[in-house]
mmCIF file of the N, C-alpha and C atoms, coordinates in Angstrom:
data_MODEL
# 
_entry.id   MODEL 
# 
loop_
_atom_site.group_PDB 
_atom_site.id 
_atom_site.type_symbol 
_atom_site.label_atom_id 
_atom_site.label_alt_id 
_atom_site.label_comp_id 
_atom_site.label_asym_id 
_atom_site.label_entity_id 
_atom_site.label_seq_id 
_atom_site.pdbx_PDB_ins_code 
_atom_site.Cartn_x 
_atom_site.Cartn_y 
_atom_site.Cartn_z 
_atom_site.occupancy 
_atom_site.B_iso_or_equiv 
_atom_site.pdbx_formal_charge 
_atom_site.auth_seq_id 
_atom_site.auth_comp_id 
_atom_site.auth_asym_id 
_atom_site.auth_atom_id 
_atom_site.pdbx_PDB_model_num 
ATOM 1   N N  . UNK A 1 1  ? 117.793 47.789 227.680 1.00 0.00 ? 1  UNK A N  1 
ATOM 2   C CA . UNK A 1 1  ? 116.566 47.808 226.911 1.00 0.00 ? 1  UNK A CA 1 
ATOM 3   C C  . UNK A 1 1  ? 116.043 49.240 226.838 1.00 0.00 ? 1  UNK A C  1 
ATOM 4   N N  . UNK A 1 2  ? 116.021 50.095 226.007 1.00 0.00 ? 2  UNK A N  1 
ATOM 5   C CA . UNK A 1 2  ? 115.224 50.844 225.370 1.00 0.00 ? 2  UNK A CA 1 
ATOM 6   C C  . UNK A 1 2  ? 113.767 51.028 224.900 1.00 0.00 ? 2  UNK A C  1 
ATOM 7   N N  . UNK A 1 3  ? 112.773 50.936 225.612 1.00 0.00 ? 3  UNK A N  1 
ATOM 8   C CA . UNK A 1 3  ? 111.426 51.082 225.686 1.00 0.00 ? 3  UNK A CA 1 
ATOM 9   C C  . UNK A 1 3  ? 111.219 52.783 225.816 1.00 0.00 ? 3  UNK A C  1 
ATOM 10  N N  . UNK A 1 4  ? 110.012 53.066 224.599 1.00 0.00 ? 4  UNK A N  1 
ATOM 11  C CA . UNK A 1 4  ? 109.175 54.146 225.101 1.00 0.00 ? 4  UNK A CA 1 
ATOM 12  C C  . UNK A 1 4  ? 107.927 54.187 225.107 1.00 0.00 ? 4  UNK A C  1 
ATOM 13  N N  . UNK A 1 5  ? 107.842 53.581 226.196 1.00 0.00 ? 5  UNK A N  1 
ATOM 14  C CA . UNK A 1 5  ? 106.500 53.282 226.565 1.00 0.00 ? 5  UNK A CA 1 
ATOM 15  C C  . UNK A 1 5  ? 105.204 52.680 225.899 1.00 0.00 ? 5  UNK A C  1 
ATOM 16  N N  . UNK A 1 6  ? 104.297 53.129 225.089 1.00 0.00 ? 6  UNK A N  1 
ATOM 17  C CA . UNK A 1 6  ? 103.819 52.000 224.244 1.00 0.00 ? 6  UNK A CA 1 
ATOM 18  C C  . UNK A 1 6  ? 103.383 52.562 222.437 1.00 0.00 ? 6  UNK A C  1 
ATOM 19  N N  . UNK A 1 7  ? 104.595 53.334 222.378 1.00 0.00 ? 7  UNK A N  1 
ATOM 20  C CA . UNK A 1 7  ? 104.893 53.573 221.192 1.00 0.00 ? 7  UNK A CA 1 
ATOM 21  C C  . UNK A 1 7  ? 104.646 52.287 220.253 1.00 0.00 ? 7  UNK A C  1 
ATOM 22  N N  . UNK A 1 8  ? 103.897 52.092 218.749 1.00 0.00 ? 8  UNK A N  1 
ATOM 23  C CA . UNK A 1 8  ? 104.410 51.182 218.102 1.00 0.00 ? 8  UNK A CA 1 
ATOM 24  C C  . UNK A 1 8  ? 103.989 49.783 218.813 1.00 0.00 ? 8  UNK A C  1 
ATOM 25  N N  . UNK A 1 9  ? 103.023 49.664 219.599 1.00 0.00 ? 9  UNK A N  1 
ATOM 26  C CA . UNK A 1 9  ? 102.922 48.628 220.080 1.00 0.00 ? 9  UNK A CA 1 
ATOM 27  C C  . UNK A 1 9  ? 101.320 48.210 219.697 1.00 0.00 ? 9  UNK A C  1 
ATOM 28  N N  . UNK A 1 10 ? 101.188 47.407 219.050 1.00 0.00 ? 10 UNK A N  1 
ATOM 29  C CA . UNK A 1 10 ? 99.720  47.045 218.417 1.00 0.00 ? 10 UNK A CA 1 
ATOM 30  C C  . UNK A 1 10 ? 98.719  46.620 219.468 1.00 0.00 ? 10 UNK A C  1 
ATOM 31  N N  . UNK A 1 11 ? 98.932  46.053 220.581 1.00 0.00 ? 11 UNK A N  1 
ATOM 32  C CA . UNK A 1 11 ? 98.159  45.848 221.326 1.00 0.00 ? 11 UNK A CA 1 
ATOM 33  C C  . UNK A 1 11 ? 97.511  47.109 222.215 1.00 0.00 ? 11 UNK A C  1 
ATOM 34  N N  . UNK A 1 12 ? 98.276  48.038 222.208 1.00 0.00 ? 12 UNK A N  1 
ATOM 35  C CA . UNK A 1 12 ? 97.990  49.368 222.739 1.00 0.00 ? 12 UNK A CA 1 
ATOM 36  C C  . UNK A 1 12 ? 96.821  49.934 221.756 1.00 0.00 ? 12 UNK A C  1 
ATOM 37  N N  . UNK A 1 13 ? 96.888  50.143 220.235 1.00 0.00 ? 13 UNK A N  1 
ATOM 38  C CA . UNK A 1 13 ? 96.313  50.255 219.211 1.00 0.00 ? 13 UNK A CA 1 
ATOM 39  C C  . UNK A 1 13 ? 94.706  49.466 219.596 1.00 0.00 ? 13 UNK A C  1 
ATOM 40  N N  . UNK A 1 14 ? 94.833  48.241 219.625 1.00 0.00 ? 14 UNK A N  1 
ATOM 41  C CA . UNK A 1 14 ? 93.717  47.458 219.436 1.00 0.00 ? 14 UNK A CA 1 
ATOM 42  C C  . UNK A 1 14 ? 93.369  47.793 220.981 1.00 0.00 ? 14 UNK A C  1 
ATOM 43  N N  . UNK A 1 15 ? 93.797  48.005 222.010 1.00 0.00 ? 15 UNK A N  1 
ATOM 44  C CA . UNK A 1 15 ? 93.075  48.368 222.898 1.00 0.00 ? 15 UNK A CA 1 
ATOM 45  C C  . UNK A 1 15 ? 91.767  49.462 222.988 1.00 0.00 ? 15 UNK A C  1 
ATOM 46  N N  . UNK A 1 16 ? 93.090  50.872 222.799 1.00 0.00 ? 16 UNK A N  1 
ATOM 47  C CA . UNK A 1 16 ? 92.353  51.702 222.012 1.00 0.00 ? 16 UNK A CA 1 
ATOM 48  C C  . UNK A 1 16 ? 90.875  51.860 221.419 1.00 0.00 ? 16 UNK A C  1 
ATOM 49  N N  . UNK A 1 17 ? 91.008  51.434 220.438 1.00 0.00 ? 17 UNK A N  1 
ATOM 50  C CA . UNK A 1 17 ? 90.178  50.926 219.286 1.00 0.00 ? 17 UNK A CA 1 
ATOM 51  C C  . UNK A 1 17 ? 88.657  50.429 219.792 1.00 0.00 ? 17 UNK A C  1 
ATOM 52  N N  . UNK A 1 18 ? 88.773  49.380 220.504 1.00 0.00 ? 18 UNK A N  1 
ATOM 53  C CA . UNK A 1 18 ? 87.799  48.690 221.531 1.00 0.00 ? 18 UNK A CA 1 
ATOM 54  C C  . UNK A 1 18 ? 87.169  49.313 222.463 1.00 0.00 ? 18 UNK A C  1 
ATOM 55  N N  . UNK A 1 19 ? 88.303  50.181 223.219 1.00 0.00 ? 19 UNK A N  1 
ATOM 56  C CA . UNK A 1 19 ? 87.909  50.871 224.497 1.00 0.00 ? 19 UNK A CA 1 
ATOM 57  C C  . UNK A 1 19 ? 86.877  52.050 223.442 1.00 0.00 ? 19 UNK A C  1 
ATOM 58  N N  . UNK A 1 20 ? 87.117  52.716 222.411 1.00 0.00 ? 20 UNK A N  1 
ATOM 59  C CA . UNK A 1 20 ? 86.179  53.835 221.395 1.00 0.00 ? 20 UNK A CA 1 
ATOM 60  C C  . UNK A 1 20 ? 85.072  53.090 221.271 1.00 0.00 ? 20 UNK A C  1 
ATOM 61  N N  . UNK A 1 21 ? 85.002  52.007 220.426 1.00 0.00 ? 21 UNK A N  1 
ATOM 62  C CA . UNK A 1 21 ? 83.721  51.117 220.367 1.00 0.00 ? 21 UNK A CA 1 
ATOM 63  C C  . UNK A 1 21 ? 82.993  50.710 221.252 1.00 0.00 ? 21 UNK A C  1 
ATOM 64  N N  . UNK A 1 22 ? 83.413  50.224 222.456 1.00 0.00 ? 22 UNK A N  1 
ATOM 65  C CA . UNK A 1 22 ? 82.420  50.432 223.555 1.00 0.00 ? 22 UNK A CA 1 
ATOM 66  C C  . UNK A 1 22 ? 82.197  51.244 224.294 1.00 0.00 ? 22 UNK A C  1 
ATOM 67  N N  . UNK A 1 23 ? 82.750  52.601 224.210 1.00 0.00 ? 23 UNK A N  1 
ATOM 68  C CA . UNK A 1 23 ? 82.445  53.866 224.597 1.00 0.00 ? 23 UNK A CA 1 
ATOM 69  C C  . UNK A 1 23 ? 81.357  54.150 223.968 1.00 0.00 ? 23 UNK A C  1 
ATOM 70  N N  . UNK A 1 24 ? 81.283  54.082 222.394 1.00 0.00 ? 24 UNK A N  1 
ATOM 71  C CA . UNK A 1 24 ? 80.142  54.635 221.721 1.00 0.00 ? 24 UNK A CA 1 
ATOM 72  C C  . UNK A 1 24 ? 78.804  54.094 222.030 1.00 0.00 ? 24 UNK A C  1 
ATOM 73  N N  . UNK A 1 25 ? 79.120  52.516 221.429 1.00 0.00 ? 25 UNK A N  1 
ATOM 74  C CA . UNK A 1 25 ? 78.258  51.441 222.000 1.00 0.00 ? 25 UNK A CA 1 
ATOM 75  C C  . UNK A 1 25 ? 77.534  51.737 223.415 1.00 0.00 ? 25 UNK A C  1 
ATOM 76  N N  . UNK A 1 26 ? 78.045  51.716 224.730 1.00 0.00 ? 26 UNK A N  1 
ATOM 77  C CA . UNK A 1 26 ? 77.470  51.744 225.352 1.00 0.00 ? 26 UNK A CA 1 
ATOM 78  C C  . UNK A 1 26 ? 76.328  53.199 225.926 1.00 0.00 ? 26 UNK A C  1 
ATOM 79  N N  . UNK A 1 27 ? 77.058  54.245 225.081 1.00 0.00 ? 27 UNK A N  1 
ATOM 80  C CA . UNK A 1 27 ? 76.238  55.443 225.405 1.00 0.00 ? 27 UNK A CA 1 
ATOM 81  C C  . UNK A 1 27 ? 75.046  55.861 224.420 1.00 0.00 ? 27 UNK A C  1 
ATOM 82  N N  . UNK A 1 28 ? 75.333  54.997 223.637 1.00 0.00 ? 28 UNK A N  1 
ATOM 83  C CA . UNK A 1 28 ? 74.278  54.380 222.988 1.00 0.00 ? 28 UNK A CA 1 
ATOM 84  C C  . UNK A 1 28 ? 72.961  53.814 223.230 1.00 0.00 ? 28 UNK A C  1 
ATOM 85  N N  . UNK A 1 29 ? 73.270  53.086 223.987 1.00 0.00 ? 29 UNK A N  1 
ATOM 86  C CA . UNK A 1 29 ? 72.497  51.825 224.285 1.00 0.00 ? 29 UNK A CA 1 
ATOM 87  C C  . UNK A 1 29 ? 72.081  52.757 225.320 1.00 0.00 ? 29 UNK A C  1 
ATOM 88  N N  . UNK A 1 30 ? 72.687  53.384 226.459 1.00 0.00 ? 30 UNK A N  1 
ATOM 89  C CA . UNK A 1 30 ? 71.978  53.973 227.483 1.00 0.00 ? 30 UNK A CA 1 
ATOM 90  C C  . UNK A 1 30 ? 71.395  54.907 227.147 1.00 0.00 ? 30 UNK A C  1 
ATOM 91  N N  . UNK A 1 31 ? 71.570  55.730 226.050 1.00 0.00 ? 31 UNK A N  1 
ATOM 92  C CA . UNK A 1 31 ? 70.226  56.741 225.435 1.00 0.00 ? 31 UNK A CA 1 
ATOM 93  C C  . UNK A 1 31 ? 69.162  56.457 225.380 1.00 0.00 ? 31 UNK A C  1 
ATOM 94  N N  . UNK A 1 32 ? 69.065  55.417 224.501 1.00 0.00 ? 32 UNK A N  1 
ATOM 95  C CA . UNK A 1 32 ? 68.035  54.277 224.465 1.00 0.00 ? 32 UNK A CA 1 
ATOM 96  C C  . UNK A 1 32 ? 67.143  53.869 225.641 1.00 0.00 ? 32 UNK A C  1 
ATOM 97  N N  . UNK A 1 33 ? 68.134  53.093 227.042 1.00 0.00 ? 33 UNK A N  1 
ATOM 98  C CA . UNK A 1 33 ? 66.892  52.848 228.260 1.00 0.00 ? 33 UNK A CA 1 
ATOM 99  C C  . UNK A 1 33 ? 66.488  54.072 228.429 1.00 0.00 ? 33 UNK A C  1 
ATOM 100 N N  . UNK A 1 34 ? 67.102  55.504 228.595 1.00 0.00 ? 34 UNK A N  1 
ATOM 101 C CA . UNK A 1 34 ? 66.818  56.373 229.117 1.00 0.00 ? 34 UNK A CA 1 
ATOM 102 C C  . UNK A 1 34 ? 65.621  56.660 228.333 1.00 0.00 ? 34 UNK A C  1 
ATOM 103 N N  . UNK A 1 35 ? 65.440  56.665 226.892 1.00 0.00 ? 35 UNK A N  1 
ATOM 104 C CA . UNK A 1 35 ? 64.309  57.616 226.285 1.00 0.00 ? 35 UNK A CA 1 
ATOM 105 C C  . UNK A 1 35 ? 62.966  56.527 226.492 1.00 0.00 ? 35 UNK A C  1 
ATOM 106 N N  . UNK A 1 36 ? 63.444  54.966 226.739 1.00 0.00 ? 36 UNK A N  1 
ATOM 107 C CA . UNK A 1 36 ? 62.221  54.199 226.595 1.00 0.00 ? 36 UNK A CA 1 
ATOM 108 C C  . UNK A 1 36 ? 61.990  54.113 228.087 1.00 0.00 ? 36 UNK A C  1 
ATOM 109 N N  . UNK A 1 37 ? 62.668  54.825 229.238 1.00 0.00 ? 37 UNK A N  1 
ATOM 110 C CA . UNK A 1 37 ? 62.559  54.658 230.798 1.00 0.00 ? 37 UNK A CA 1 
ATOM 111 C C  . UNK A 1 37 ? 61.738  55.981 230.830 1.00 0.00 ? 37 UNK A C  1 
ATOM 112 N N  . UNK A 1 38 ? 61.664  56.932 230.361 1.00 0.00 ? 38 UNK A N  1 
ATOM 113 C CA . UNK A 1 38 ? 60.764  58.453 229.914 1.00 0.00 ? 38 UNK A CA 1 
ATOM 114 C C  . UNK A 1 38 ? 59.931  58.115 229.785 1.00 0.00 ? 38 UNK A C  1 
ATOM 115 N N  . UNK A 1 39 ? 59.344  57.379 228.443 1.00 0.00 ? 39 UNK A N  1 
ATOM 116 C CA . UNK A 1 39 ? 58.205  57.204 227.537 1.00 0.00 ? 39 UNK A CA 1 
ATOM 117 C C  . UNK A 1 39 ? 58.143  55.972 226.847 1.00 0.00 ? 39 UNK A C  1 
ATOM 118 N N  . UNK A 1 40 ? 57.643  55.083 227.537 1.00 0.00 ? 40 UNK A N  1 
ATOM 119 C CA . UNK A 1 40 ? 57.913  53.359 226.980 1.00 0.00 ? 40 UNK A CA 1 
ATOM 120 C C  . UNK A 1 40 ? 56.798  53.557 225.890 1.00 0.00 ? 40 UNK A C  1 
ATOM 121 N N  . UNK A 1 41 ? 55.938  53.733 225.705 1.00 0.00 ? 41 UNK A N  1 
ATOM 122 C CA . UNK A 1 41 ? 55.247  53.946 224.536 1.00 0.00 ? 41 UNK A CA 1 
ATOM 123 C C  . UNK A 1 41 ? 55.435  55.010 223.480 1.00 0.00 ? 41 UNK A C  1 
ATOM 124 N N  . UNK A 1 42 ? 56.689  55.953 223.483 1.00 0.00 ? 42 UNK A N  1 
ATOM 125 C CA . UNK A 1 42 ? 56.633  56.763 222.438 1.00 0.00 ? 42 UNK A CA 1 
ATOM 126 C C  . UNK A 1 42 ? 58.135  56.413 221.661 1.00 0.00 ? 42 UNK A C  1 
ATOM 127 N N  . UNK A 1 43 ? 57.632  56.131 220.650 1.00 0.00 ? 43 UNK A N  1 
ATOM 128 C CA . UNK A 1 43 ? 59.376  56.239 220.053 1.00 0.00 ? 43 UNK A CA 1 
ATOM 129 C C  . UNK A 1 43 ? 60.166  57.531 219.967 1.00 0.00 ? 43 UNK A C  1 
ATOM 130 N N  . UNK A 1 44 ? 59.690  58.227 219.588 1.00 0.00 ? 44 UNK A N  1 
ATOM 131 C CA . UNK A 1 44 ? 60.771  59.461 219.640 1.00 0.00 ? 44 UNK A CA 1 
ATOM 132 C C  . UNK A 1 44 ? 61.047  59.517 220.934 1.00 0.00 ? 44 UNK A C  1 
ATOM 133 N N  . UNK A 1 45 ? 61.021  59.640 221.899 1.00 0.00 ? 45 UNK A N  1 
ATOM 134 C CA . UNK A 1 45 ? 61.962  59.604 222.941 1.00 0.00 ? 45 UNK A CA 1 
ATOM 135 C C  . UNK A 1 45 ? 63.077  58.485 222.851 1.00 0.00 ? 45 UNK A C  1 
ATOM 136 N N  . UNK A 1 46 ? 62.843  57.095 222.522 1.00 0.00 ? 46 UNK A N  1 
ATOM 137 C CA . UNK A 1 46 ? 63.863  56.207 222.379 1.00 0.00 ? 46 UNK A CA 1 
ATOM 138 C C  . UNK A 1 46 ? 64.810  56.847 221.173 1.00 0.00 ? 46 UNK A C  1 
ATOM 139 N N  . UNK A 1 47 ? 64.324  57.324 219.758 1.00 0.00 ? 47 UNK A N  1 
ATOM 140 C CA . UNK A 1 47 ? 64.991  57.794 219.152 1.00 0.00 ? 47 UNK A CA 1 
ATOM 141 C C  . UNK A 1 47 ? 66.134  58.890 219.627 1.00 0.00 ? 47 UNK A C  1 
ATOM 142 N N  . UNK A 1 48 ? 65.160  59.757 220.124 1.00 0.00 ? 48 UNK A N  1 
ATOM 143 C CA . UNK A 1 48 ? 65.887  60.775 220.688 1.00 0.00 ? 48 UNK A CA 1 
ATOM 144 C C  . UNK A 1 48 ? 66.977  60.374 221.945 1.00 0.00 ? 48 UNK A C  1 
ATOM 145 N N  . UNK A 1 49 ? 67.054  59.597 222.499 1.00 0.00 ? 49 UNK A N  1 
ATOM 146 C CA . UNK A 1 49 ? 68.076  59.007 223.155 1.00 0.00 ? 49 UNK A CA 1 
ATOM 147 C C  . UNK A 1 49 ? 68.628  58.216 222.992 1.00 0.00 ? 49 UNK A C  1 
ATOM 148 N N  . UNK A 1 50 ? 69.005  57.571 221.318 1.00 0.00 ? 50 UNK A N  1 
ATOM 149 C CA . UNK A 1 50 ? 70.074  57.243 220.579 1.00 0.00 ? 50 UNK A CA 1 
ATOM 150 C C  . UNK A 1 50 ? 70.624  57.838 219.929 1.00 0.00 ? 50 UNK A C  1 
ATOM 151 N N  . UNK A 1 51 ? 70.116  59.023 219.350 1.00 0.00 ? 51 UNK A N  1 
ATOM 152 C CA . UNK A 1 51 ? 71.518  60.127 218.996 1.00 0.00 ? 51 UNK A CA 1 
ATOM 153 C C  . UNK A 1 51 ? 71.742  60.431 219.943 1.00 0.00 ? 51 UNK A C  1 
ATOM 154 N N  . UNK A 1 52 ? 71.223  61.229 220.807 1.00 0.00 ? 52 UNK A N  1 
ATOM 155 C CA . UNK A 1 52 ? 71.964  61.776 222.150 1.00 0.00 ? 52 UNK A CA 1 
ATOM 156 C C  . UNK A 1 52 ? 73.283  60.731 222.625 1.00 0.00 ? 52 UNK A C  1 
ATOM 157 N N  . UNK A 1 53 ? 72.735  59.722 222.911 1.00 0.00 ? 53 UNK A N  1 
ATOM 158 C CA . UNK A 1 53 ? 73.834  59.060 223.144 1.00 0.00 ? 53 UNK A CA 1 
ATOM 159 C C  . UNK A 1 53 ? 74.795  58.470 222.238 1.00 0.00 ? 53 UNK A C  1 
ATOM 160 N N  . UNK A 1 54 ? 74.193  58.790 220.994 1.00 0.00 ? 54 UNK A N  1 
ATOM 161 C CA . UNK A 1 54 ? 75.483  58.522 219.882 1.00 0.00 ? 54 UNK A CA 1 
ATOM 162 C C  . UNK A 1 54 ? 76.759  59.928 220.379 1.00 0.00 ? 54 UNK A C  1 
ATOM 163 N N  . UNK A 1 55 ? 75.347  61.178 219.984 1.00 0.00 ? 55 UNK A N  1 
ATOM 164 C CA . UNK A 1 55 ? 76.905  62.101 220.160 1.00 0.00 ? 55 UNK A CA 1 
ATOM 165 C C  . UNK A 1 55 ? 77.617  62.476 221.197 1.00 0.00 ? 55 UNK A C  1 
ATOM 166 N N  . UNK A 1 56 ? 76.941  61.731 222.806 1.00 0.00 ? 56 UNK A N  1 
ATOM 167 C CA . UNK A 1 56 ? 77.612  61.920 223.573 1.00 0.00 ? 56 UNK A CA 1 
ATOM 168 C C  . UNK A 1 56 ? 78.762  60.954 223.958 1.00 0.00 ? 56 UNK A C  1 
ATOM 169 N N  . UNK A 1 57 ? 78.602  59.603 223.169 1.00 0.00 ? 57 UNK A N  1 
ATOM 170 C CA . UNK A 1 57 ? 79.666  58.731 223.121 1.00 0.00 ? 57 UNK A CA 1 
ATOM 171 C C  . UNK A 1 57 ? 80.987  59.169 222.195 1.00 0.00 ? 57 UNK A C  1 
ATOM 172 N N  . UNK A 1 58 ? 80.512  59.935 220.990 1.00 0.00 ? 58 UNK A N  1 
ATOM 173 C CA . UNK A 1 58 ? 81.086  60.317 220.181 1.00 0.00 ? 58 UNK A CA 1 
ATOM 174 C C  . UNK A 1 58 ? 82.136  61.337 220.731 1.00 0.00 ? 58 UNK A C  1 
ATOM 175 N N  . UNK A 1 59 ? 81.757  62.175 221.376 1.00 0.00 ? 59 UNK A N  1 
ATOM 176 C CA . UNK A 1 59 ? 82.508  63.398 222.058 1.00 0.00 ? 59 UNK A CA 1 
ATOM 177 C C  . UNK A 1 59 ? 83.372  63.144 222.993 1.00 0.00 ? 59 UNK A C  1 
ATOM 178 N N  . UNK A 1 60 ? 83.506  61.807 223.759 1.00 0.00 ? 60 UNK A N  1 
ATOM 179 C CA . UNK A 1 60 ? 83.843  61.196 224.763 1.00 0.00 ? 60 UNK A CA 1 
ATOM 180 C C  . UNK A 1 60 ? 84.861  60.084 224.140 1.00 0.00 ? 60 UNK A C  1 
ATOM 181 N N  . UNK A 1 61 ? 84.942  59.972 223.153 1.00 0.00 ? 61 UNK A N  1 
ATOM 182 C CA . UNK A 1 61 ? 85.770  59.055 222.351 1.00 0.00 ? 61 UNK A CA 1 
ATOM 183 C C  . UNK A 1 61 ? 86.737  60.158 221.135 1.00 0.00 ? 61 UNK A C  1 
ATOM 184 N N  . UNK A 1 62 ? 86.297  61.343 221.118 1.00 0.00 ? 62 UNK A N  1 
ATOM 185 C CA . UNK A 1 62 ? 87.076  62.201 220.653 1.00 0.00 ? 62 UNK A CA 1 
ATOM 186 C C  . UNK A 1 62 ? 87.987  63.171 222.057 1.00 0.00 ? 62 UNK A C  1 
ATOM 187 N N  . UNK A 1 63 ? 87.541  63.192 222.655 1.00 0.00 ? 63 UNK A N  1 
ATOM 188 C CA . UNK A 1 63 ? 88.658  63.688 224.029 1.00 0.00 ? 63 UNK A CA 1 
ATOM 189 C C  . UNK A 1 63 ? 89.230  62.505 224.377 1.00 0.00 ? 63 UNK A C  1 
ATOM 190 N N  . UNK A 1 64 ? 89.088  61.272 224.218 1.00 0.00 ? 64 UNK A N  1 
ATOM 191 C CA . UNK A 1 64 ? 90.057  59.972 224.495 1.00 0.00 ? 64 UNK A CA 1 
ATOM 192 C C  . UNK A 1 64 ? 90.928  60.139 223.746 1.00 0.00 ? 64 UNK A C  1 
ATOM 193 N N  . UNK A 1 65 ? 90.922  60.428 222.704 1.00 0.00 ? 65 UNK A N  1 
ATOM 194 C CA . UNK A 1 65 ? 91.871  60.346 221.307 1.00 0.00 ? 65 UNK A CA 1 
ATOM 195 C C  . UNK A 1 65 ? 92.667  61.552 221.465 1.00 0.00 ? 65 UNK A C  1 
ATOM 196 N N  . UNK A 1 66 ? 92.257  62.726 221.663 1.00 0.00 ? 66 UNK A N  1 
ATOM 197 C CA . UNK A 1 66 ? 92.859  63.967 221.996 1.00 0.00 ? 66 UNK A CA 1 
ATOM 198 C C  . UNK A 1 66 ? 93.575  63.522 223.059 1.00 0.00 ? 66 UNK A C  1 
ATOM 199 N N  . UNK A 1 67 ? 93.441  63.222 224.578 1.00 0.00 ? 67 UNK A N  1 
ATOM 200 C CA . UNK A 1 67 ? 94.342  62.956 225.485 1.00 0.00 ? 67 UNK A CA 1 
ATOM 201 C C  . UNK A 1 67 ? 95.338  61.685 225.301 1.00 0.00 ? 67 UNK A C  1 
ATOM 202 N N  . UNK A 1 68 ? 95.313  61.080 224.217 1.00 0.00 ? 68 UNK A N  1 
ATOM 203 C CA . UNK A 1 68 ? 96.183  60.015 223.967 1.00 0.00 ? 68 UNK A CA 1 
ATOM 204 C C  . UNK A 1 68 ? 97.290  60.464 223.423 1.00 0.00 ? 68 UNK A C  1 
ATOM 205 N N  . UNK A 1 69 ? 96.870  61.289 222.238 1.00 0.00 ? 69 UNK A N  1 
ATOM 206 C CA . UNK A 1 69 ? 97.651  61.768 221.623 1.00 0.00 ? 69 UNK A CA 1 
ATOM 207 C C  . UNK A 1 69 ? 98.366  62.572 222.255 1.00 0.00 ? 69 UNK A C  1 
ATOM 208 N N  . UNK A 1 70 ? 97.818  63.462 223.338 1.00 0.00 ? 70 UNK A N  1 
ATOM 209 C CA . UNK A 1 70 ? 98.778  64.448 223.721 1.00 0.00 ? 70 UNK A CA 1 
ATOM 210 C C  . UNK A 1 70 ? 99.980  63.980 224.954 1.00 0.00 ? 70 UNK A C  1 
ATOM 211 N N  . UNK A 1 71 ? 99.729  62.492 225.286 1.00 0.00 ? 71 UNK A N  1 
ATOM 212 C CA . UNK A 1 71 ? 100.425 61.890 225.725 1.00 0.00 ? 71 UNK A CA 1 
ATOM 213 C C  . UNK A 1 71 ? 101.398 61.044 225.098 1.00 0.00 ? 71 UNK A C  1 
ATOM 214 N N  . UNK A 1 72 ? 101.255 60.755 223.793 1.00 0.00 ? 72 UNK A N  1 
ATOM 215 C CA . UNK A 1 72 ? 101.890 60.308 222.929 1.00 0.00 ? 72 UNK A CA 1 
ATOM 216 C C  . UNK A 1 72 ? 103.248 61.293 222.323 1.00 0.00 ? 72 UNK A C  1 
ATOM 217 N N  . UNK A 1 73 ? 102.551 62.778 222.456 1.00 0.00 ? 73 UNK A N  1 
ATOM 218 C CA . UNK A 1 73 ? 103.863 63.594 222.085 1.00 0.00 ? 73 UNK A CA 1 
ATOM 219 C C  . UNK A 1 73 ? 104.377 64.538 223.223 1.00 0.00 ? 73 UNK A C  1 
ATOM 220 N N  . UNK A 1 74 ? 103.777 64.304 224.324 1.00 0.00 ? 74 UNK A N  1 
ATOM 221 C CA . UNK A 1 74 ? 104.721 65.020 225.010 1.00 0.00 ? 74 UNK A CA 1 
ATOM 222 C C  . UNK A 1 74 ? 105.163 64.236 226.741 1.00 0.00 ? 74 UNK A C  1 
# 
């Protein structure tokens, strides 16, 4: 048998995929307690700690993808 590892394998894919979405998702959501755990009466802090945690999920799901890949080709 000839396997390389999880080349071509869709479940690897859809793992993937999921593991990004709740990466984002959840750093998300924790921006959020954080800005309404600050300032429960001000929205811009809740605001402000849903982008934050958008782009820090975002950045964290782009070095996932970068280290996949670089395991993928070498």
């Amino acid at each position: 048998m000839n396997k390389k590892g999880n080349e071509g394998n869709p479940w690897h894919a859809l793992a993937m995929v999921g593991a990004l979405g709740f990466e984002v998702g959840l750093s998300t959501a924790a921006g959020y307690f954080i800005g309404s755990w600050i300032a429960p009466s001000s929205s811009g802090w809740k605001i402000a700690g849903v982008f934050t945690g958008l782009i820090v999920g975002l950045l964290i799901a782009i070095l996932l993808v970068k280290k996949a890949l670089e395991n993928k080709n070498g």
